[in-house]
C-alpha positions in Angstrom: 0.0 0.0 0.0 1.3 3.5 -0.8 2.1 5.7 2.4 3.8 9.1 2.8 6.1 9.1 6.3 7.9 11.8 7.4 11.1 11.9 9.5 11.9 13.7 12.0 15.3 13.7 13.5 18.9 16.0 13.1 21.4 13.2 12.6 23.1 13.4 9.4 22.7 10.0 7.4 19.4 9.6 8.7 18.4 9.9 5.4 20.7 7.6 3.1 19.6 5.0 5.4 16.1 5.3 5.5 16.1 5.5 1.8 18.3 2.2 1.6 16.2 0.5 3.7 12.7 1.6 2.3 13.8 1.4 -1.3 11.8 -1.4 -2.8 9.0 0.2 -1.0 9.6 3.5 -2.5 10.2 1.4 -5.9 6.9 -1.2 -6.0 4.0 0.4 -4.1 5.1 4.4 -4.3 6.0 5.1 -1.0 6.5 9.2 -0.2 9.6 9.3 2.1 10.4 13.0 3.4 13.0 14.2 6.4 13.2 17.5 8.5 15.9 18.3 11.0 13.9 19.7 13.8 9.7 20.3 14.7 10.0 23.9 13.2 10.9 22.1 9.3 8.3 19.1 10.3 5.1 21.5 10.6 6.6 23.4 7.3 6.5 19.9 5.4 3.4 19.3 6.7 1.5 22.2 4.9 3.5 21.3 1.8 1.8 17.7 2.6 -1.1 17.4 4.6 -2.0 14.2 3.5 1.2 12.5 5.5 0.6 9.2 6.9 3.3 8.6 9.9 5.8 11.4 11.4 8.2 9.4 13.0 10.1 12.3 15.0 13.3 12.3 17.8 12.4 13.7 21.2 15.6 15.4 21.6 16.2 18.3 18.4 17.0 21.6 18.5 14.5 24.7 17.4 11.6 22.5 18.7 11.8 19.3 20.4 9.8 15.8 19.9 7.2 16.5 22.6 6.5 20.4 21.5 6.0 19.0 18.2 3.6 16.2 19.3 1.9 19.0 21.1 1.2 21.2 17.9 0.1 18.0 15.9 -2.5 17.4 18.7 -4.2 21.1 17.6 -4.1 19.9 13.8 -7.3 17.6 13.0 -5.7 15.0 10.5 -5.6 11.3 10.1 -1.7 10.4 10.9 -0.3 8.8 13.7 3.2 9.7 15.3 6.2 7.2 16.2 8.4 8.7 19.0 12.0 8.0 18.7 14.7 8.4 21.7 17.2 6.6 23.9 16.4 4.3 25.9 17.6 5.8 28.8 14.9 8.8 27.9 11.7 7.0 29.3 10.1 9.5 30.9 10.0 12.0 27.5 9.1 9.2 26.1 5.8 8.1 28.4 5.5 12.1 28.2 5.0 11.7 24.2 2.6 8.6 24.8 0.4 11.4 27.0 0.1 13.3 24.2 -0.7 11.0 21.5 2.0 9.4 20.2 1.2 5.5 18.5 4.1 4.1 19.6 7.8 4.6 20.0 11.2 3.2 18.7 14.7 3.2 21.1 17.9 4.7 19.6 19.7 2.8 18.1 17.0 1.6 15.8 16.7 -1.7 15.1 15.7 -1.6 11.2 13.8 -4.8 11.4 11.7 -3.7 14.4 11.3 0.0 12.3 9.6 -1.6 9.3 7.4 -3.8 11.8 6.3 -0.7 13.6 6.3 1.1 10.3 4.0 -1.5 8.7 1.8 -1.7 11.6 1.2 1.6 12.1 0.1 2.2 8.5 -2.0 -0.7 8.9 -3.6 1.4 11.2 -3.7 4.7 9.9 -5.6 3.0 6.1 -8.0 2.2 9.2 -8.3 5.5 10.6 -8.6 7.0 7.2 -11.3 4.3 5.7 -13.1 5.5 8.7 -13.2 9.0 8.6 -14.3 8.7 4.3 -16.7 6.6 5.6 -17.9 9.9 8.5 -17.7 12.0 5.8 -19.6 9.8 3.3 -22.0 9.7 5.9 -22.5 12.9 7.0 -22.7 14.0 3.3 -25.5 11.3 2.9 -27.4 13.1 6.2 -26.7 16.1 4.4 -28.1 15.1 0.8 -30.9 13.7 2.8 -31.8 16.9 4.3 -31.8 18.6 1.5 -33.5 16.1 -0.6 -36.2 15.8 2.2 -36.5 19.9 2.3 -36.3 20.0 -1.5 -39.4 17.2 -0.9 -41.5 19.8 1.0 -40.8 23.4 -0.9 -41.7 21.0 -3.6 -45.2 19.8 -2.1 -46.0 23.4 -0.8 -45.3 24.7 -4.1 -47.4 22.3 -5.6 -50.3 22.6 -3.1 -50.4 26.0 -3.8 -50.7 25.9 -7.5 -53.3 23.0 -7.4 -55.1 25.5 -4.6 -54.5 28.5 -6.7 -55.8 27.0 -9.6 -58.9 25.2 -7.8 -60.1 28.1 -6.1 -59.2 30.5 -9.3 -61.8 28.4 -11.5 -64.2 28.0 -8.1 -64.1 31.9 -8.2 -64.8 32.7 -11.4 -67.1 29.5 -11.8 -69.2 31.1 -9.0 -69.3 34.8 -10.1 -69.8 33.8 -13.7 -73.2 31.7 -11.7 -73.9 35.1 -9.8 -73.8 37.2 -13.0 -76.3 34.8 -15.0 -78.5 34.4 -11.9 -78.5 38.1 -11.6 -79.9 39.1 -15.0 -83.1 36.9 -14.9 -83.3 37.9 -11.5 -83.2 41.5 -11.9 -85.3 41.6 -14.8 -88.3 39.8 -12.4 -87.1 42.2 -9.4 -87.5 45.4 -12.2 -91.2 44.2 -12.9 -92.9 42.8 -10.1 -93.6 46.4 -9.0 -95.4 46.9 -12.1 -97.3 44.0 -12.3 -98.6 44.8 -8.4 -99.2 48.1 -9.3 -101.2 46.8 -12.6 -103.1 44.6 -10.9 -104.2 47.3 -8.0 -105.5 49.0 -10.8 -107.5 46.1 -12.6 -109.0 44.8 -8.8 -109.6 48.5 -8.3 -111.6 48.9 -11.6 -113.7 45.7 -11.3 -114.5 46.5 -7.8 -116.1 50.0 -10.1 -118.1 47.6 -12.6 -119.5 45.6 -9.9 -120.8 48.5 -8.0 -121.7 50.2 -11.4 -123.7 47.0 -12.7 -125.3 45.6 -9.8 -127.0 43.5 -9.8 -124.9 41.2 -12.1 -126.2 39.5 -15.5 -126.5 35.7 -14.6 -123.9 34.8 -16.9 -121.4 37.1 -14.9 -122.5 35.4 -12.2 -122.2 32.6 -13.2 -118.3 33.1 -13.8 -117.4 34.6 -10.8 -118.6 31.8 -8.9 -116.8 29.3 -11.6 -113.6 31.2 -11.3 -114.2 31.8 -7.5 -113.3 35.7 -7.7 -113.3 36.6 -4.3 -110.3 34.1 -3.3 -108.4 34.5 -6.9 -108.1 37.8 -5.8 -106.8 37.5 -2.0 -104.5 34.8 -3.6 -103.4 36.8 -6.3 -101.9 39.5 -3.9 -100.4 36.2 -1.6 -98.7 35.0 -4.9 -97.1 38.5 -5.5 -95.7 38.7 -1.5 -94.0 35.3 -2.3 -92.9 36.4 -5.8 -91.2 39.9 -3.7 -90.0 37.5 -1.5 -88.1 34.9 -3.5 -86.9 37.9 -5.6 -85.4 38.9 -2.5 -84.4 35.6 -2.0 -82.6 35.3 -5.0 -80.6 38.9 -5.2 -79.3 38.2 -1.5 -78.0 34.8 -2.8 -76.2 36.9 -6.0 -75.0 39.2 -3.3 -73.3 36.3 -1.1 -71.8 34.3 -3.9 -70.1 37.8 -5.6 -68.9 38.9 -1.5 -67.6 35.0 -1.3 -65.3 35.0 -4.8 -64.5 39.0 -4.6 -62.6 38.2 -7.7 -61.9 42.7 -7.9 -61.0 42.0 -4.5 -57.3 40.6 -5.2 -55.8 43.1 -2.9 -56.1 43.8 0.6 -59.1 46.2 1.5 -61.2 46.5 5.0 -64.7 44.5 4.9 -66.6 43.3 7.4 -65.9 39.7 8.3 -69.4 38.5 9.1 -70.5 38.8 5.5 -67.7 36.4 5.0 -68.7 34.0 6.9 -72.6 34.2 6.4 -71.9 33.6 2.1 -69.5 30.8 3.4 -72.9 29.2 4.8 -75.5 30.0 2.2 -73.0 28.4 -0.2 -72.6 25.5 2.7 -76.6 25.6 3.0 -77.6 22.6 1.2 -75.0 20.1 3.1 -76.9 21.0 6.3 -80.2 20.3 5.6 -81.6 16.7 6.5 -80.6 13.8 5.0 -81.3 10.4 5.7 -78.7 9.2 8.3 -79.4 12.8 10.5 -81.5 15.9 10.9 -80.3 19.2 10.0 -76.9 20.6 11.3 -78.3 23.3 13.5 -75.6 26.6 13.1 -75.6 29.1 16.0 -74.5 32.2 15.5 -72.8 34.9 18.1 -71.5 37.5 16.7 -69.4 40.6 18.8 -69.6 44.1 17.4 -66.4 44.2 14.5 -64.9 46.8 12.9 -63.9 46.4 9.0 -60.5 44.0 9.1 -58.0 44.5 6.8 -57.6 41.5 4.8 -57.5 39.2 1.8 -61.5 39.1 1.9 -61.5 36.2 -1.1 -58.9 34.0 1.0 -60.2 34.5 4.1 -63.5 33.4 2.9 -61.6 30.2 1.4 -60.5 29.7 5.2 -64.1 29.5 6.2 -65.3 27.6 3.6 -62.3 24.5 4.7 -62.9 24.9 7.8 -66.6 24.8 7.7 -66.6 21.6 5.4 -64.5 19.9 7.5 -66.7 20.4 10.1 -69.6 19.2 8.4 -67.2 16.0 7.2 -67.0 15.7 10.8 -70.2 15.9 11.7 -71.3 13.5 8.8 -68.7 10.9 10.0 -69.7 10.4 13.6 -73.3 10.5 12.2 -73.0 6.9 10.5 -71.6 5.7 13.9 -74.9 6.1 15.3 -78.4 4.5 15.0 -81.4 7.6 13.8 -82.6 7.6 17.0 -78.6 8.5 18.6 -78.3 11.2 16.1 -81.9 12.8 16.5 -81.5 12.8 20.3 -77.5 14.7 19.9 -78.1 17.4 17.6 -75.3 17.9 15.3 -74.6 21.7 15.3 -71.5 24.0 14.2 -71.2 27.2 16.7 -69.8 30.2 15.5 -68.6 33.1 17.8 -66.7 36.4 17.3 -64.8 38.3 19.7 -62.7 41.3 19.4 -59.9 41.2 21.9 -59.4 43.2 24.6 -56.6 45.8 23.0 -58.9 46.1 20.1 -56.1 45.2 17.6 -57.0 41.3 16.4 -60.3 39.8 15.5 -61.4 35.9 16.7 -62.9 33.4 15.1 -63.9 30.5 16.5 -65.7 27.1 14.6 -66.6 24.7 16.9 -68.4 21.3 16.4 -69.9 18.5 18.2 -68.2 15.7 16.5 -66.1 13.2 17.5 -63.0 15.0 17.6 -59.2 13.9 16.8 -56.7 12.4 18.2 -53.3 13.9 19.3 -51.6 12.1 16.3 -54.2 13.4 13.7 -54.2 16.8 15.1 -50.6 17.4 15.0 -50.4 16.7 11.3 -53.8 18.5 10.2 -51.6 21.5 9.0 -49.3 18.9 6.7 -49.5 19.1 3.2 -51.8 16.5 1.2 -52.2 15.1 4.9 -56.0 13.6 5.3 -58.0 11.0 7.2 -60.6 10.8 4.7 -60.8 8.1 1.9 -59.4 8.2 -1.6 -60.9 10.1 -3.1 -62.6 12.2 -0.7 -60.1 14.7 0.3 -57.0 16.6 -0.9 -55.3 17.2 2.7 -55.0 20.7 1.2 -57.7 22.6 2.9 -56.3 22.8 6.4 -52.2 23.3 5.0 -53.5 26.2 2.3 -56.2 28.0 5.4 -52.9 28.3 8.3 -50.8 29.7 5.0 -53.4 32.3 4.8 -54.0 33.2 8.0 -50.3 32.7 9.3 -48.2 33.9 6.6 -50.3 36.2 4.7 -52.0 37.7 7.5 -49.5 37.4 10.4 -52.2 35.7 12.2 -52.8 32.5 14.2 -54.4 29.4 13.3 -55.2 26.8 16.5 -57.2 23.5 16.9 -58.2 22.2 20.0 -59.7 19.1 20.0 -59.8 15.6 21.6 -61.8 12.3 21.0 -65.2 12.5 22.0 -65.1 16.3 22.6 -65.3 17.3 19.4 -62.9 20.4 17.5 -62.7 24.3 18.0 -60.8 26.0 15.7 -59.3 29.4 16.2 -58.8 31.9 14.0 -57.2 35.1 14.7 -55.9 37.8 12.5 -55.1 41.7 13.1 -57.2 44.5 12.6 -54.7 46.6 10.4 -52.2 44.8 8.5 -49.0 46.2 9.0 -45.8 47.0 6.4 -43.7 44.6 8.0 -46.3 41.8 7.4 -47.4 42.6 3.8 -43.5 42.8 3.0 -43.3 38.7 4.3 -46.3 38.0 1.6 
């Protein structure tokens, strides 16, 4: 095996000798032979060649002795080991040089047989030494490839939770103001008329209430009619049918107004709005999953709501936040449902509370979504925020709902997003976001 020893020592055919006896070494496997006269030369050969395998060095030299050089090799973190070389009669310096790391030693005069023995050995050991430190370093670059790889794994699963939630709720936006705008034009073409039409047929009662006072008593064949046709009541009904026309008019434009305040599509930027509209469009677009169906009655929704100010915000993506939240809820709600018999679920209303609170310094907004489902487990709830992470079945869920709501409250609000839940107890969810947004936290967006 190749090796590069240095010598240490100021005698003066040190060298002739070493070479004579290392030659076929130096001639078949490439041995690297080099000498210094003193510790002051060894540490200058040793930046020439840090790669050295063995310094075999005297105790005794002037400049800088054995054991001050030993000492300076102990502050240098490379793979070589040190052979001590001195009289016998030296066996303190010697143990001295053991204390501070030397292999192994050699007694003047040297017994070449027992030099290549120690020589041999000691590279023996230092091929160990080195096999073990690539092996460290292979290692720790491994642990570090694996880091890097494993954070390369999740910039790369945000990113692309992000674009797939980008482009879902992009197409959900304008899918649902592109439904508000068609609703709308029908709608306000009925709203635009109805008036009329009342006031029209005002006038046309009004008038036949003239002709029967004006021709009374009537000809049998009028009265005839208005006993086939049953006059009195078409008329009360008539006026009935035009209060339930107003009202599903009304009906109708509120509905246009709640999907257009849930997609805010000219709403890109941050503006002040009042968060309660949010959440009430989040619910009328939630409306039909919590009506009856047949494994439970209706999810009942209470309602407390503080007195807000507007909140700065991303109106759109908080809204998003409600909506995930809220149909998780209902998921919930569903799921611990068809656990239980009819009779169960009638008797334990499922219901979603919602509550508002402005805190005490008047500078953040709460919101709080709780339910009366069956709650997590500590496992489940410490991953909810995880990308693509979901207990639902294939199919059913993304895992991206919870992950893209605490980037938009956390990050792009500089809020806080908090579950607290356990099994049997249901989950509270807790939103909180500032008031004002501030420069620092738009400039982290």
């Amino acid at each position: 095996m190749s090796a590069k020893i240095l010598f240490v020592d100021d005698e003066e055919n040190l060298e002739y000798v070493i070479f004579q006896v290392f030659r076929k070494n130096i001639r078949t496997q490439g041995w690297q032979i080099f000498f210094a006269r003193n510790g002051v030369e060894a540490l200058e050969k040793l930046k020439e060649h840090p790669d050295l395998d063995i310094v075999l060095t005297d105790l005794n030299m002037p400049e800088m002795d054995g054991l001050t050089l030993l000492s300076r090799l102990n502050q240098i973190d490379l793979p070589l080991k040190t052979i001590v070389i001195s009289a016998y009669s030296d066996m303190e310096n010697i143990r001295n040089a053991m204390n501070l790391g030397a292999f192994d030693f050699l007694t003047k005069p040297i017994d070449l047989e027992d030099l290549k023995i120690t020589i041999n050995k000691t590279l023996r050991d230092v091929q160990h030494l080195k096999e073990n430190q690539r092996l460290r370093e292979s290692e720790a670059r491994a642990r570090e490839q694996a880091q890097d790889l494993q954070q390369g794994l999740q910039e790369l699963k945000k990113t692309q939770a992000q674009l797939i939630q980008t482009a879902k709720m992009s197409s959900l936006g304008q899918l649902v103001a592109g439904i508000a705008h068609e609703i709308n034009n029908p709608a306000s073409f009925i709203y635009g008329n109805i008036s009329h039409v009342s006031d029209y047929i005002h006038n046309l009662t009004h008038l036949l209430n003239l002709y029967q006072q004006q021709y009374h008593p009537p000809t049998s064949e009028i009265e005839a009619e208005i006993k086939a046709i049953d006059l009195e009541f078409m008329i009360a009904d008539l006026f009935q049918i035009l209060a339930s026309m107003k009202c599903g008019v009304n009906r109708i434009h509120k509905i246009v107004l709640s999907l257009r305040n849930f997609s805010r599509l000219d709403e890109a930027n941050i503006k002040s709005v009042d968060i309660h509209e949010g959440i009430k469009s989040s619910l009328l677009i939630l409306d039909n999953r919590l009506q009856t169906t047949r494994t439970r009655p209706e999810i009942q929704v209470f309602e407390e709501y503080s007195h807000l100010p507007l909140v700065e915000c991303y109106a759109g993506e908080l809204n998003q936040v409600f909506i995930n939240i809220l149909s998780n809820a209902i998921d919930a709600l569903n799921e611990y449902n068809k656990q239980r018999s009819l009779d169960e679920n009638s008797d334990l209303q499922s219901a979603i509370n919602i509550r508002t609170v402005l805190l005490e310094e008047n500078s953040r907004v709460v919101i709080q979504i709780r339910d009366n489902g069956l709650g997590m487990t500590a496992d489940v709830k410490d991953r909810i925020y995880e990308p693509f992470f979901t207990t639902k079945p294939v199919g059913q869920g993304t895992g991206l709902g919870l992950y893209i709501s605490y980037q938009i409250i956390v990050e792009k609000h500089g809020g806080t997003l908090k579950c607290v839940s356990e099994v049997g107890e249901g989950a509270e969810f807790w939103i909180e976001i500032p008031i004002t947004q501030t420069k620092a936290e738009f400039d982290l967006i």
